[in-house]
mmCIF file of the C-alpha atoms, coordinates in Angstrom:
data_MODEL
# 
_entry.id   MODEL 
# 
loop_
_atom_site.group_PDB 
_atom_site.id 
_atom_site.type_symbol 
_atom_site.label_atom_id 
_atom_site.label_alt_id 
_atom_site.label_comp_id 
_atom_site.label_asym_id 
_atom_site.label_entity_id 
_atom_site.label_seq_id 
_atom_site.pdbx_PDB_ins_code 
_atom_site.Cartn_x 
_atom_site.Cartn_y 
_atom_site.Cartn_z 
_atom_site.occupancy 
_atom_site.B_iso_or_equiv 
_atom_site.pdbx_formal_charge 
_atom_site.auth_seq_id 
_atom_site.auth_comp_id 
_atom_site.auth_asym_id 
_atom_site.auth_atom_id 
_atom_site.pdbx_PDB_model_num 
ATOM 1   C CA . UNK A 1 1   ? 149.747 168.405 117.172 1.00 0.00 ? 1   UNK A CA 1 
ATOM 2   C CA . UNK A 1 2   ? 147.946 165.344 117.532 1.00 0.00 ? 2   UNK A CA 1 
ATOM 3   C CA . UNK A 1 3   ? 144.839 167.580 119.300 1.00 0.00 ? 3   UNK A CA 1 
ATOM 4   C CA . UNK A 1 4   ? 145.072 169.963 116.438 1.00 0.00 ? 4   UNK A CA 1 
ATOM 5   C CA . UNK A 1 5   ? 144.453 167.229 114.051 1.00 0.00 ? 5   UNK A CA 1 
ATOM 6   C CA . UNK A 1 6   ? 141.490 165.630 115.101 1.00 0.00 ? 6   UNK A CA 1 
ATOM 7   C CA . UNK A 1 7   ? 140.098 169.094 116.564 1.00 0.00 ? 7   UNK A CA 1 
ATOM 8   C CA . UNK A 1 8   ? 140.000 170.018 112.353 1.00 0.00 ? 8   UNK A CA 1 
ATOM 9   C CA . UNK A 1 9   ? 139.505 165.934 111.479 1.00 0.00 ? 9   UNK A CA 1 
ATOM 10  C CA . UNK A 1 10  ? 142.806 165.255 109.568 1.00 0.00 ? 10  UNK A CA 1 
ATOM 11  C CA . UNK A 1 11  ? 144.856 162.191 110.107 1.00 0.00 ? 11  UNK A CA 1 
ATOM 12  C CA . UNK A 1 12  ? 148.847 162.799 109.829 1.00 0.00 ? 12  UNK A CA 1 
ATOM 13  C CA . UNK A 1 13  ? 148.796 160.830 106.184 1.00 0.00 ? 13  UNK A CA 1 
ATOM 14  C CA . UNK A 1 14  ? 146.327 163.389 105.433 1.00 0.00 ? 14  UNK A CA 1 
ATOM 15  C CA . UNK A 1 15  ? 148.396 166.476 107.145 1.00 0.00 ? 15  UNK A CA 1 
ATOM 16  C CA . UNK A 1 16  ? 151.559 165.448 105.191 1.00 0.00 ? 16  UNK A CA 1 
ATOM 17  C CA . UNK A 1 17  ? 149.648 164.937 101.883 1.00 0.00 ? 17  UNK A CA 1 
ATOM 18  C CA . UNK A 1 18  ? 149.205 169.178 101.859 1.00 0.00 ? 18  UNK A CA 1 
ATOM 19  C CA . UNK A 1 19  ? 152.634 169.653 103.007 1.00 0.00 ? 19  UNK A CA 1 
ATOM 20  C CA . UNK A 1 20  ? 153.629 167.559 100.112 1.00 0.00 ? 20  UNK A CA 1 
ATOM 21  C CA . UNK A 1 21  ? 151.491 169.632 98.244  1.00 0.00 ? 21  UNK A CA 1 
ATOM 22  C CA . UNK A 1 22  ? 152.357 173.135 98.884  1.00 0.00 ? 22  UNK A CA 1 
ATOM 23  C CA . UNK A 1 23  ? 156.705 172.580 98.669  1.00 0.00 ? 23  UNK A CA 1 
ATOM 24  C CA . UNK A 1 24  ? 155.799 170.798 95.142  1.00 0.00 ? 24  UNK A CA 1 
ATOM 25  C CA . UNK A 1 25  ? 153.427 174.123 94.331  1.00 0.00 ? 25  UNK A CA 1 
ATOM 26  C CA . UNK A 1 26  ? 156.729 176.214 95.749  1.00 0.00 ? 26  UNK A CA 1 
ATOM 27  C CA . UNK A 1 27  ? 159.421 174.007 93.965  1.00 0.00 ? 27  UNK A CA 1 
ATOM 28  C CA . UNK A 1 28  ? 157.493 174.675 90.639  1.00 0.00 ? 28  UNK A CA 1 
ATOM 29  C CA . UNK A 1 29  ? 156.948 178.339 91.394  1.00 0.00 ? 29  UNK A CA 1 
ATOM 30  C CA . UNK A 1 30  ? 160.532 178.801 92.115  1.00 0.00 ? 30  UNK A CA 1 
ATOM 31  C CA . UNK A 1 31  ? 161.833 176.495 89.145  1.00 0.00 ? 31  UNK A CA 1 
ATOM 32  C CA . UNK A 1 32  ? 159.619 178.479 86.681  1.00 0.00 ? 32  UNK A CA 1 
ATOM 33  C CA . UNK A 1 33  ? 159.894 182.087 88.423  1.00 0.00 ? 33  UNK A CA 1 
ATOM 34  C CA . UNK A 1 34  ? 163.074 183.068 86.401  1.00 0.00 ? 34  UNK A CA 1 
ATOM 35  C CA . UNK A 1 35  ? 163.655 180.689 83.148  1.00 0.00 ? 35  UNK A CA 1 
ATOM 36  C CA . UNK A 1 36  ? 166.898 180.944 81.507  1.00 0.00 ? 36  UNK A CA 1 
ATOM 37  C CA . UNK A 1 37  ? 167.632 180.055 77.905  1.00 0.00 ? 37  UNK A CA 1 
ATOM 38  C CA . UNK A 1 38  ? 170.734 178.426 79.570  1.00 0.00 ? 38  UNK A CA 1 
ATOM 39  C CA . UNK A 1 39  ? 169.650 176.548 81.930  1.00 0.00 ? 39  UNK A CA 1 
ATOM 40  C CA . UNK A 1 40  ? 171.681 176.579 86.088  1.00 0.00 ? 40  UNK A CA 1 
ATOM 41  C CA . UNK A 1 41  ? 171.675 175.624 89.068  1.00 0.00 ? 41  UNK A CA 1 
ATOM 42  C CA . UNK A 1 42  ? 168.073 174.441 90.180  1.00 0.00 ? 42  UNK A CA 1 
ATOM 43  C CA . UNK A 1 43  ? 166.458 175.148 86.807  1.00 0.00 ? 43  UNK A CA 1 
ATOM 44  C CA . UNK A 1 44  ? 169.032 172.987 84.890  1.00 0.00 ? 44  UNK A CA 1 
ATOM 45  C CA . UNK A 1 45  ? 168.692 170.105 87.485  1.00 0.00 ? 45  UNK A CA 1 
ATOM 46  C CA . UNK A 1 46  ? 164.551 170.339 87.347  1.00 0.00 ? 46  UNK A CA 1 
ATOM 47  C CA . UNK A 1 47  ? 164.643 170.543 83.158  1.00 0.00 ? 47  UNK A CA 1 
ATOM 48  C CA . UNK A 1 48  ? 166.891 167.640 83.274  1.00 0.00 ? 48  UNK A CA 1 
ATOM 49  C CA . UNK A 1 49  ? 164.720 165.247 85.135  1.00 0.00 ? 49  UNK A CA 1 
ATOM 50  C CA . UNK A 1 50  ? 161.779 166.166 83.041  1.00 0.00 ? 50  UNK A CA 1 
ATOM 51  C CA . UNK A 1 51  ? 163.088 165.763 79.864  1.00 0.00 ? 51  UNK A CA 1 
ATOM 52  C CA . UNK A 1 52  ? 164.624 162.398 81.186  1.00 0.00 ? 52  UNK A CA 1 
ATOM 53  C CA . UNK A 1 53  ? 161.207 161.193 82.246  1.00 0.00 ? 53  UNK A CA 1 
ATOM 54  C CA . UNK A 1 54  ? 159.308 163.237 79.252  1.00 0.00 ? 54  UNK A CA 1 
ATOM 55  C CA . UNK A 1 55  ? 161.416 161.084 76.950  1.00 0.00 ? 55  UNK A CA 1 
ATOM 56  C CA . UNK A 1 56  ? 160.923 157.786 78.197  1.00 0.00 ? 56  UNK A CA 1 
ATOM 57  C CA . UNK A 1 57  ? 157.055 158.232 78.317  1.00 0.00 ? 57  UNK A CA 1 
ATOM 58  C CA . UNK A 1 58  ? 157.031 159.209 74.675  1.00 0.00 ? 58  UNK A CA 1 
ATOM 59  C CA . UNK A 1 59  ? 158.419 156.114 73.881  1.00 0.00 ? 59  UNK A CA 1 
ATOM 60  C CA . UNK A 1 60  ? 155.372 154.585 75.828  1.00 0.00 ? 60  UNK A CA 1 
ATOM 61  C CA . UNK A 1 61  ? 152.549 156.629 75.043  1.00 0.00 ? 61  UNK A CA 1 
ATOM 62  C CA . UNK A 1 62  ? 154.097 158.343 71.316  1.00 0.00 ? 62  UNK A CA 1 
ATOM 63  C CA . UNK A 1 63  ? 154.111 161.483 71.011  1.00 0.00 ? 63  UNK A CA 1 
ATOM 64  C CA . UNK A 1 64  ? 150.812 162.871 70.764  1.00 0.00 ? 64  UNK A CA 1 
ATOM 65  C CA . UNK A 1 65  ? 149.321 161.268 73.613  1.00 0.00 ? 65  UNK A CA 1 
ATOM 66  C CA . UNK A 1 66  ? 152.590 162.238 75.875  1.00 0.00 ? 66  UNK A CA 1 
ATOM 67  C CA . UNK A 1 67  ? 152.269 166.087 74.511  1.00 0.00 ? 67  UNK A CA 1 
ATOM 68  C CA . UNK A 1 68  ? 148.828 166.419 76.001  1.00 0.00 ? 68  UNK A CA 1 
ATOM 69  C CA . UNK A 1 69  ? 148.955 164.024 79.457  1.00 0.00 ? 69  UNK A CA 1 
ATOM 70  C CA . UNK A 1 70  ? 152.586 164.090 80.466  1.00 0.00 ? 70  UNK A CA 1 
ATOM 71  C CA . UNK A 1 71  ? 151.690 166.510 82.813  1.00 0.00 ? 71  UNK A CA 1 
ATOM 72  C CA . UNK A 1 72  ? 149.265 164.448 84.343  1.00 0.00 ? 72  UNK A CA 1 
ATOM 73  C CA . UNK A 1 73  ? 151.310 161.362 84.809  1.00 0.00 ? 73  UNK A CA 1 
ATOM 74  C CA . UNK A 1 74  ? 154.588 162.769 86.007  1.00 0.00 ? 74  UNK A CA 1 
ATOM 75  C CA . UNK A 1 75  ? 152.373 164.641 88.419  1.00 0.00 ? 75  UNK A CA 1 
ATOM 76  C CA . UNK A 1 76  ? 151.538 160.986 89.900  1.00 0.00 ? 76  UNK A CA 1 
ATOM 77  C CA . UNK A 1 77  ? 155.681 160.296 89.792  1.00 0.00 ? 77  UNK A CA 1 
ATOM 78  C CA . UNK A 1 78  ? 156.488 163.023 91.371  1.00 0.00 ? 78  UNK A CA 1 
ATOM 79  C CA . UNK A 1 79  ? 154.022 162.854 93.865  1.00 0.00 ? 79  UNK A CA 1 
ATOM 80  C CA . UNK A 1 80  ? 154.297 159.885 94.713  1.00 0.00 ? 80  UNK A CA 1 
ATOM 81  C CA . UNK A 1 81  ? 157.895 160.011 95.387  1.00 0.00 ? 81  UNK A CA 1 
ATOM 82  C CA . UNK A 1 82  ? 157.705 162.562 97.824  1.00 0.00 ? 82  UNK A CA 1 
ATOM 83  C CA . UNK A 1 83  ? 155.339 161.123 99.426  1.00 0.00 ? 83  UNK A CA 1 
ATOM 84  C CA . UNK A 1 84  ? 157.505 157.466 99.453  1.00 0.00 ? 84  UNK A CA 1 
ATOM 85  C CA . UNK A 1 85  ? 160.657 159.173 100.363 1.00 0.00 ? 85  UNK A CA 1 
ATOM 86  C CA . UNK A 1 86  ? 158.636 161.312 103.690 1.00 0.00 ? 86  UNK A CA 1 
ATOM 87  C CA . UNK A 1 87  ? 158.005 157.591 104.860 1.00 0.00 ? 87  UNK A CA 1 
ATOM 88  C CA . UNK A 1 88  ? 162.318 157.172 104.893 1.00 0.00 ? 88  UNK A CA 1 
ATOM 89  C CA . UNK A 1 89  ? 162.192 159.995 107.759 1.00 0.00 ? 89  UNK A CA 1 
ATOM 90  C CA . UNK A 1 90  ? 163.549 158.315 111.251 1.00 0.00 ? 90  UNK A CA 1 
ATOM 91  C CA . UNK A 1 91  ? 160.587 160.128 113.120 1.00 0.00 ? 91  UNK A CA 1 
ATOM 92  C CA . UNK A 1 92  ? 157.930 159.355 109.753 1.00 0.00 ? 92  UNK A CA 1 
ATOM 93  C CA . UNK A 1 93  ? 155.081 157.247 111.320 1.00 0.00 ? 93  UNK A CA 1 
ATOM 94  C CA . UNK A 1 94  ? 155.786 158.024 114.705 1.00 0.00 ? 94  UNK A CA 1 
ATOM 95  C CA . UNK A 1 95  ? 155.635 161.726 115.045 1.00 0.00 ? 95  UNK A CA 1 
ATOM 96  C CA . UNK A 1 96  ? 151.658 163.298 114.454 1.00 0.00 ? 96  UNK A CA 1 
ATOM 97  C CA . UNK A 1 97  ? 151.493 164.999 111.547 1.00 0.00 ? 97  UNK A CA 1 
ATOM 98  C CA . UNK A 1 98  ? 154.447 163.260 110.241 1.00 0.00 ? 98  UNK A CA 1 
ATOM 99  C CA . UNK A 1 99  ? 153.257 159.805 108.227 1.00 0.00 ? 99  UNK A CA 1 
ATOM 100 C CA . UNK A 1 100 ? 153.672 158.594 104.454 1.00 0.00 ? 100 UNK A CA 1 
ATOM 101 C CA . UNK A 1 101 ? 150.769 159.342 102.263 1.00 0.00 ? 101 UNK A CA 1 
ATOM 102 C CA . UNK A 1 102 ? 151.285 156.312 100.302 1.00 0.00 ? 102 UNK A CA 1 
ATOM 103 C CA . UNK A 1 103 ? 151.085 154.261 103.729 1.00 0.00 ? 103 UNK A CA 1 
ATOM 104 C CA . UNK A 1 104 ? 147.409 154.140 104.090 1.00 0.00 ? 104 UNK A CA 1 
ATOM 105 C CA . UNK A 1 105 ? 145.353 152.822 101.265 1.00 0.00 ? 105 UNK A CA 1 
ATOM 106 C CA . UNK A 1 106 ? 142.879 155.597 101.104 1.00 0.00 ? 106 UNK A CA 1 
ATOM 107 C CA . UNK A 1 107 ? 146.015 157.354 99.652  1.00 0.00 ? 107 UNK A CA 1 
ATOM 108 C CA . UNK A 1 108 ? 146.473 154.826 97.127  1.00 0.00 ? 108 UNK A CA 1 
ATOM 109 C CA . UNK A 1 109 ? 143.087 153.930 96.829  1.00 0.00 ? 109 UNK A CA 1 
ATOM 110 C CA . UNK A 1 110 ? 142.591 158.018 95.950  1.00 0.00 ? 110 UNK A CA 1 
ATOM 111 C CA . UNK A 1 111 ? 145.075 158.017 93.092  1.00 0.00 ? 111 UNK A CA 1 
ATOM 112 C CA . UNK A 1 112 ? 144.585 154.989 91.503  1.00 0.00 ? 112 UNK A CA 1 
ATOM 113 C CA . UNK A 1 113 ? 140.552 156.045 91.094  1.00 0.00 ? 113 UNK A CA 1 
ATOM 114 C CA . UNK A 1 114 ? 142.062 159.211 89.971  1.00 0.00 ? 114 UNK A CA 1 
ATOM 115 C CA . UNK A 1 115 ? 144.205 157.465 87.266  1.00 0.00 ? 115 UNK A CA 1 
ATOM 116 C CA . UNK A 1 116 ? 140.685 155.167 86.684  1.00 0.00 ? 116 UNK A CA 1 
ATOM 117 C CA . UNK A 1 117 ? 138.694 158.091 85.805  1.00 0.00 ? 117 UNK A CA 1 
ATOM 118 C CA . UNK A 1 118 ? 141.169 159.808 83.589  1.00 0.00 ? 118 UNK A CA 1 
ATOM 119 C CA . UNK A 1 119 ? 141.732 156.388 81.722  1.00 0.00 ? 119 UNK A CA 1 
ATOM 120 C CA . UNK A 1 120 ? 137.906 156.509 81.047  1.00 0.00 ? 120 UNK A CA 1 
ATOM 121 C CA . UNK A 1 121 ? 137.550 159.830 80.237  1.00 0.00 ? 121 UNK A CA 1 
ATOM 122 C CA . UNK A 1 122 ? 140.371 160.374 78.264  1.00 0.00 ? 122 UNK A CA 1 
ATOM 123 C CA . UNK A 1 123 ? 139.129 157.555 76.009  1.00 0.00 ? 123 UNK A CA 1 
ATOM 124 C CA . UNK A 1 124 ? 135.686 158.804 75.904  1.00 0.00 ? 124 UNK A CA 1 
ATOM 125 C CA . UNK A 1 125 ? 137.410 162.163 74.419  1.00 0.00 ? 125 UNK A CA 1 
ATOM 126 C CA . UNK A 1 126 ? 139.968 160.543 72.271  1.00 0.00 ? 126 UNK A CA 1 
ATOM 127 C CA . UNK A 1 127 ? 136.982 158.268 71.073  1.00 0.00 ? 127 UNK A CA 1 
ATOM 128 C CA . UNK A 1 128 ? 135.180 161.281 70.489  1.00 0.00 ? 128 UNK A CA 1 
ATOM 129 C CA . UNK A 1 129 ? 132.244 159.911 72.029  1.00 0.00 ? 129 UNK A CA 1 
ATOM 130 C CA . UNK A 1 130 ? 130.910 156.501 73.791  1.00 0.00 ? 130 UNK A CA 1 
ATOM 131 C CA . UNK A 1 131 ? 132.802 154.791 71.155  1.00 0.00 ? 131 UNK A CA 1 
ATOM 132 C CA . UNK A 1 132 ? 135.092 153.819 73.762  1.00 0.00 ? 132 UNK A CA 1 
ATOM 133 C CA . UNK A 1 133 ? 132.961 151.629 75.006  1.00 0.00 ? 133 UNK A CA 1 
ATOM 134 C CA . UNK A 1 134 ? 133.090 149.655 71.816  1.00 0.00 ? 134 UNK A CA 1 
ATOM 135 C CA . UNK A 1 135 ? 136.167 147.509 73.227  1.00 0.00 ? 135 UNK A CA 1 
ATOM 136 C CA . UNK A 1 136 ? 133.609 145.969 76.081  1.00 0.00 ? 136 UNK A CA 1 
ATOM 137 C CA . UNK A 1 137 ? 132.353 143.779 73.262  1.00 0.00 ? 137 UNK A CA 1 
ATOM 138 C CA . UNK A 1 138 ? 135.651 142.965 71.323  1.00 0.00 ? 138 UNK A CA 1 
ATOM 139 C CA . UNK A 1 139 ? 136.918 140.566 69.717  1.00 0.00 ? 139 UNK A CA 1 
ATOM 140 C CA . UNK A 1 140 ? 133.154 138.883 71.218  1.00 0.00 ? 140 UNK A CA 1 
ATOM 141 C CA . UNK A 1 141 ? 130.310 139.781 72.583  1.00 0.00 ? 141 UNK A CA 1 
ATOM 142 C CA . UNK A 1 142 ? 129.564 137.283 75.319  1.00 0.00 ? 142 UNK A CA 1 
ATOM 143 C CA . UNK A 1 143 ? 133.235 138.153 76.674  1.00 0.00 ? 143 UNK A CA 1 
ATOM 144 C CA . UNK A 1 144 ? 131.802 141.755 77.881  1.00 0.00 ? 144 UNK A CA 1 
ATOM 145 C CA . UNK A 1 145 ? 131.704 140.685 81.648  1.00 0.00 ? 145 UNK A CA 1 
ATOM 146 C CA . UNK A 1 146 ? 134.891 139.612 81.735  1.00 0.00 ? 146 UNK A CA 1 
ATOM 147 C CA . UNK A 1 147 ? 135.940 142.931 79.768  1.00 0.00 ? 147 UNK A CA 1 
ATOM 148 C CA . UNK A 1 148 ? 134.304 144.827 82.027  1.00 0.00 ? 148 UNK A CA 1 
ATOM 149 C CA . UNK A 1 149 ? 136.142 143.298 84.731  1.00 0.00 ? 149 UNK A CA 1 
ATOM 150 C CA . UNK A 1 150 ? 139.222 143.797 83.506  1.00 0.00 ? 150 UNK A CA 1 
ATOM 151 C CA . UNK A 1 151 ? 138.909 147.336 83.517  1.00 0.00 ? 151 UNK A CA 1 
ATOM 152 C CA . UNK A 1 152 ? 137.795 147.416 86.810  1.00 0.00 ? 152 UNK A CA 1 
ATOM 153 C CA . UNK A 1 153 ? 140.581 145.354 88.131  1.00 0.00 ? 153 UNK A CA 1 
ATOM 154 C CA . UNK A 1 154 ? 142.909 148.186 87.016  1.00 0.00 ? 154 UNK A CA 1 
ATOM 155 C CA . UNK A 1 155 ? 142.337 150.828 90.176  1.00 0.00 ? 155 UNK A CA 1 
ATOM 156 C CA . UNK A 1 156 ? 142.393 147.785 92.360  1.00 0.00 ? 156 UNK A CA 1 
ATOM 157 C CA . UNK A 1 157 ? 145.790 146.479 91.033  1.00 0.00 ? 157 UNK A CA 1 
ATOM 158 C CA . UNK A 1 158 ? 147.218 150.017 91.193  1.00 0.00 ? 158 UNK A CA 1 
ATOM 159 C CA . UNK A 1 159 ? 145.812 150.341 94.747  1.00 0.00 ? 159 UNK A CA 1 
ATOM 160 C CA . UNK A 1 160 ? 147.285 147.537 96.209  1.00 0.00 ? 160 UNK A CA 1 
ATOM 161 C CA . UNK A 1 161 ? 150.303 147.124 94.295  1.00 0.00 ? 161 UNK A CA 1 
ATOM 162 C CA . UNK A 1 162 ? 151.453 150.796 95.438  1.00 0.00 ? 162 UNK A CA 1 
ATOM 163 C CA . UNK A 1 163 ? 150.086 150.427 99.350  1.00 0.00 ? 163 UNK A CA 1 
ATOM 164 C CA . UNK A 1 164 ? 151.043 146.843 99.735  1.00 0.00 ? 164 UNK A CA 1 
ATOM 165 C CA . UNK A 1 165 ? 154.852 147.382 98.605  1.00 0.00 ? 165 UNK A CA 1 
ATOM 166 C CA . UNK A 1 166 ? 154.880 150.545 100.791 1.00 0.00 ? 166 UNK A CA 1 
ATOM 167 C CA . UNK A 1 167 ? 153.796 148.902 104.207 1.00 0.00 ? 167 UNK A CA 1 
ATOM 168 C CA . UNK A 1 168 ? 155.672 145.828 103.276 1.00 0.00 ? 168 UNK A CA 1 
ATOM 169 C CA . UNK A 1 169 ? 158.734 148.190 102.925 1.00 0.00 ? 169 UNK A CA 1 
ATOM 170 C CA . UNK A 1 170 ? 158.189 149.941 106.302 1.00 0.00 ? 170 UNK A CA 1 
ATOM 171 C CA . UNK A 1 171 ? 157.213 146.127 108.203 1.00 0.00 ? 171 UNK A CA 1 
ATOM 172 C CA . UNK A 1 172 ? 160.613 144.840 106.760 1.00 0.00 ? 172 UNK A CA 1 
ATOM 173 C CA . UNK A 1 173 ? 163.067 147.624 107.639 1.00 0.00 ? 173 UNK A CA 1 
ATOM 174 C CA . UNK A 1 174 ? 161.406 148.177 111.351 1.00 0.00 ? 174 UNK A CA 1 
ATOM 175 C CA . UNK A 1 175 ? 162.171 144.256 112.079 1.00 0.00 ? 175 UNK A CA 1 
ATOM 176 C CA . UNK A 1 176 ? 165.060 143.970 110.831 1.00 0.00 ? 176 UNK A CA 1 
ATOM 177 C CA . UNK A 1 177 ? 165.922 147.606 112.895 1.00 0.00 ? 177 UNK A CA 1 
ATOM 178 C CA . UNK A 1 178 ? 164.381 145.226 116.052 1.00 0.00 ? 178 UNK A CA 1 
ATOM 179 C CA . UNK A 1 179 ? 166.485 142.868 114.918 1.00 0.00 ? 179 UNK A CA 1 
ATOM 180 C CA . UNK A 1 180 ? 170.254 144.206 114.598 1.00 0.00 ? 180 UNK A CA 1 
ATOM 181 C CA . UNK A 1 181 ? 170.052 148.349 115.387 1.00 0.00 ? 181 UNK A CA 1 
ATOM 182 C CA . UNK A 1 182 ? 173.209 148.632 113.478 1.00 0.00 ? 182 UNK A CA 1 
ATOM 183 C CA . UNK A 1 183 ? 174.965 148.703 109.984 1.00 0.00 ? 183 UNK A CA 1 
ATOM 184 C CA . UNK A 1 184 ? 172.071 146.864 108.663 1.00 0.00 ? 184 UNK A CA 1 
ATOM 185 C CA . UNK A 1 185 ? 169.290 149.275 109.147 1.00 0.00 ? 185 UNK A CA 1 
ATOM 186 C CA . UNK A 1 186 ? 171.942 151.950 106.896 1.00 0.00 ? 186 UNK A CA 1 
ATOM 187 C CA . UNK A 1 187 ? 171.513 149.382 104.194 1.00 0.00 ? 187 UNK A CA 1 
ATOM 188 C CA . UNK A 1 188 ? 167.783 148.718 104.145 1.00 0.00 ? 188 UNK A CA 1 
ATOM 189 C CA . UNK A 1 189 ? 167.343 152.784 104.238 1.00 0.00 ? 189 UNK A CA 1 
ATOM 190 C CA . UNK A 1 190 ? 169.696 152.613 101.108 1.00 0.00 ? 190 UNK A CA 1 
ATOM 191 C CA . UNK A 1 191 ? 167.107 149.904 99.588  1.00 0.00 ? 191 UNK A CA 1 
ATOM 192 C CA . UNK A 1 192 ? 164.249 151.483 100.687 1.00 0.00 ? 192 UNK A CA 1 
ATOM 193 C CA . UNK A 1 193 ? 165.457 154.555 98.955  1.00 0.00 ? 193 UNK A CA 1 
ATOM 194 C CA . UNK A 1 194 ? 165.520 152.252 95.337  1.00 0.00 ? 194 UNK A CA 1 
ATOM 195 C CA . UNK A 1 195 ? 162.353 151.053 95.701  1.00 0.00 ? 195 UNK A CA 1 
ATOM 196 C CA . UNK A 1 196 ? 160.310 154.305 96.863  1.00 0.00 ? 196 UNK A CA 1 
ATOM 197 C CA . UNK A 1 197 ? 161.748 155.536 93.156  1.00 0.00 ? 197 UNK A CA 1 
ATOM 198 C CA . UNK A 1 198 ? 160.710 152.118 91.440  1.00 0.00 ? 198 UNK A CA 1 
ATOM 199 C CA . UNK A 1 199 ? 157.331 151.943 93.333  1.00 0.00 ? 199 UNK A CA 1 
ATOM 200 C CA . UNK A 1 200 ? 156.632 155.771 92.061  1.00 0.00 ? 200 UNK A CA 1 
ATOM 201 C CA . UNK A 1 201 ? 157.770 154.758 88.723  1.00 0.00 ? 201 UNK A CA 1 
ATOM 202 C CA . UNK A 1 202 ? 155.793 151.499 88.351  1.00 0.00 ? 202 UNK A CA 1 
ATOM 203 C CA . UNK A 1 203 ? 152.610 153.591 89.137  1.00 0.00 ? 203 UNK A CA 1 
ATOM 204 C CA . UNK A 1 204 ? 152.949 156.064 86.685  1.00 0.00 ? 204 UNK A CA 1 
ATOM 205 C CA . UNK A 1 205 ? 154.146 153.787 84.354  1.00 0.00 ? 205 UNK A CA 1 
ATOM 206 C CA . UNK A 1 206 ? 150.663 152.015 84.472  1.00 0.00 ? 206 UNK A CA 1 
ATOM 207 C CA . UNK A 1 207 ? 148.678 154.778 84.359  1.00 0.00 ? 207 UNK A CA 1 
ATOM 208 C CA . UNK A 1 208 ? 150.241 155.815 81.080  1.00 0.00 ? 208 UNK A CA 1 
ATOM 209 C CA . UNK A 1 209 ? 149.581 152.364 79.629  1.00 0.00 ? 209 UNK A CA 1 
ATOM 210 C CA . UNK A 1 210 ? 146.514 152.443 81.150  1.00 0.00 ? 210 UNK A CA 1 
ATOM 211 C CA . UNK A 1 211 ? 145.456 156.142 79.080  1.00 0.00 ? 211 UNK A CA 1 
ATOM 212 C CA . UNK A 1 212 ? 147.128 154.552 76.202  1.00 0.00 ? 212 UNK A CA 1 
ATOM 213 C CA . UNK A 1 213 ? 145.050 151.443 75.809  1.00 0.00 ? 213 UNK A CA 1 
ATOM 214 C CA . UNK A 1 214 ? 141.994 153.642 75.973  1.00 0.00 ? 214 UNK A CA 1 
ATOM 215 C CA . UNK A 1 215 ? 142.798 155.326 73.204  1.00 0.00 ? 215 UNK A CA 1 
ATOM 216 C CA . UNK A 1 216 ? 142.750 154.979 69.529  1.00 0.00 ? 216 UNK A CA 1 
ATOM 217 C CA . UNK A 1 217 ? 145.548 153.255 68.141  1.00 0.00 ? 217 UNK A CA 1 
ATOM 218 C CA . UNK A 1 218 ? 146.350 155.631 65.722  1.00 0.00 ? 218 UNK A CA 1 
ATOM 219 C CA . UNK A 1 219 ? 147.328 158.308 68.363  1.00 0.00 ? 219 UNK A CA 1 
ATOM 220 C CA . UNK A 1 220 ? 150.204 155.930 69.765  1.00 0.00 ? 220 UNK A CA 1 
ATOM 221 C CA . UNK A 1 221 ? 152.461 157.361 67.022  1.00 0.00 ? 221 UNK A CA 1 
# 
């Protein structure tokens, strides 16, 4: 395996990432293949979740903002997640092609410029032109380098926020595992488990303040 991935110049954060991928492509597929007006099984559990998470978006974003980029940001949750939980695998990290995404910060660095340029360009749309802009030079004019600054600060933040509580997870739990191999290892994989979720969650969560500040402040209704 390890051949195989440099012979075709993937690393195994890379190699995972399109695993990740194609079972979230698959799990949609299948949840969408045969919709029931009354909802079962996997189709009930799926629905559930999103309307959950639809829900408490709205309440951050309003309604017509969350109609038309939900999709977007619970596609960073659930990504994200997946990609968290891989890392709780006993061989994650140590077999090739088997590694966290969110491990590396060229992972993290990727999404969060993702999340960057949708903030921007969502704005420019909702602005309906380089109106967006206009907040550079608000409430004064001599405060547009620090304005500027602030917005690029944003990718940075989400970047390292994500990456650094990721690694610091994984340093943790393999010390301690050094440390005393048994009954406490159980309990920091129980932790870990809470804060992949919360970690996926903060990161979305941003990114849909993020998209909401850029935007007009009538549309947060």
């Amino acid at each position: 395996m390890t051949e195989f991935l440099e012979k075709v110049g993937l690393t195994s954060q890379m190699f995972t990432s399109i695993i990740i991928t194609i079972v979230l492509c698959v799990l949609a597929i299948i949840a969408g293949k045969r919709i029931q007006t009354i909802p079962s099984g996997f189709q009930n559990i799926v629905e559930m979740s999103i309307e959950k998470l639809y829900g408490f978006f709205e309440g951050v974003m309003g309604k017509y903002l969350c109609k038309k980029y939900f999709p977007l940001i619970a596609t960073f949750f659930i990504y994200i997640l997946f990609s968290n939980y891989i890392g709780l695998l006993p061989a994650a990290g140590h077999v090739p092609g088997l590694a966290a995404p969110t491990s590396t910060v060229n992972c993290t660095a990727a999404m969060a410029l993702v999340a960057f340029i949708a903030m921007i360009g969502i704005g420019i749309y909702e602005h309906h032109g380089l109106g967006y802009f206009k907040h550079w030079f608000e409430p004064f004019v001599f405060l547009f380098p620090l304005m500027v600054l602030e917005d690029l600060v944003k990718p940075v933040s989400l970047t390292l926020r994500l990456y650094g509580n990721v690694f610091g997870e994984e340093t943790v739990a393999t010390a301690f595992f050094n440390m005393v191999p048994i009954g406490l290892p159980v309990i920091m994989q129980l932790l870990a488990v809470l804060m992949s979720l919360i970690q996926a969650f903060v990161f979305a969560l941003l990114a849909a303040i993020y998209i909401t500040e850029a935007c007009p402040e009538e549309e947060h209704l």
